[in-house]
Structure formats: structure tokens, C-alpha cells
N, C-alpha and C positions, 0 to 999 in steps of 0.2 A: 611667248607672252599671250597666244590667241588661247591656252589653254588656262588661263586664269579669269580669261574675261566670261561673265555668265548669262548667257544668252535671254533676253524677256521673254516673258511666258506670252503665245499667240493673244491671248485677250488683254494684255495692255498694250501692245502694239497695235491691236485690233480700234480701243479705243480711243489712241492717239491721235490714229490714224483718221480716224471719224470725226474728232475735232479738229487738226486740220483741214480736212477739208470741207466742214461746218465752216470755219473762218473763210476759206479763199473763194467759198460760194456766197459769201455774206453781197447784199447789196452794199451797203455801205463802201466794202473792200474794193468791189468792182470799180465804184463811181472814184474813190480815189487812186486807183488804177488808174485809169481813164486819162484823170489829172493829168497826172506825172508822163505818160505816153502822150497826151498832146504838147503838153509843155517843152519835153524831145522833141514831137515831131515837127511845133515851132521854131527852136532852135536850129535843126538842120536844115527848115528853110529860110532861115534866114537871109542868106545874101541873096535867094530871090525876091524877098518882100521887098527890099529898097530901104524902107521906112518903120520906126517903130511904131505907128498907129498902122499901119496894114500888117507887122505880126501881131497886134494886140488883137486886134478882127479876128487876124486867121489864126488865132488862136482859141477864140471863144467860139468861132462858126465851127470848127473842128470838136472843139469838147462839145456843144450840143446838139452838133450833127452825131457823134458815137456814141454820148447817151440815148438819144431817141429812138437809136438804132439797138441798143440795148433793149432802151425799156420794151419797145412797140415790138421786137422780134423775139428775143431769147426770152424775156420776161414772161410773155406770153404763153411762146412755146414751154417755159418750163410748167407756168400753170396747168395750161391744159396737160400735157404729159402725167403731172400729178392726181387729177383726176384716174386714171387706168389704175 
């Protein structure tokens, strides 16, 4: 069957390729990343929180601790990088 299948030509793989990874580098994407990984890593601690208002905390101090950590380092870094 591999002989029937017809392989894409390098430059539409090339520009898929480049919209993909236009999406996964988007900010927006990141920040709702971020969500969803805090919101996990709330969950797995839970039976150390005790209490639902100390996962709700440590769930907001964690997403704004990794976006700031986002914005103030990578963000940074990728500007300047763009300047070169």
C-alpha cells in the first residue's frame, strides 16, 4: 500500500511546518498552556493542600508565578535574540 501513497512535495511540508510552529510559539498558546499545567499541577497537589481555598491560592500564585517567569525571561530573551 506504501506504493500508492504520494509523498508532498518539500515546500508544503515546509509551510506547514512553519505554521505550526507560528501557533505553538504564539503567546496566547503559551498563556493557555500554562492554564491547563497549573490546573494539573493543582490537582496533583491536592491532598497536600488540605483545603479548597489553599488549592485555589496555590493555584493562582503558580499560574502567575510561570507567566511572569514567561513574560520577564523567555519573552525577553526572544526579543532581544530578534534584534541579531
Amino acid at each position: 500500500m506504501r506504493f500508492r501513497y504520494k509523498r508532498p512535495n518539500i515546500t508544503e511540508v515546509s509551510t506547514e511546518l512553519d505554521t505550526v510552529l507560528e501557533v505553538m510559539l504564539s503567546d496566547w498558546f503559551i498563556i493557555i498552556d500554562l492554564f491547563w499545567y497549573c490546573a494539573i499541577f493543582t490537582l496533583l497537589m491536592f491532598p497536600v493542600l488540605h483545603t479548597v481555598t489553599m488549592s485555589i491560592v496555590f493555584f493562582f500564585s503558580s499560574y502567575v508565578f510561570f507567566n511572569s517567569l514567561f513574560f520577564f525571561i523567555i519573552k525577553k530573551a526572544r526579543k532581544n535574540s530578534a534584534g541579531f
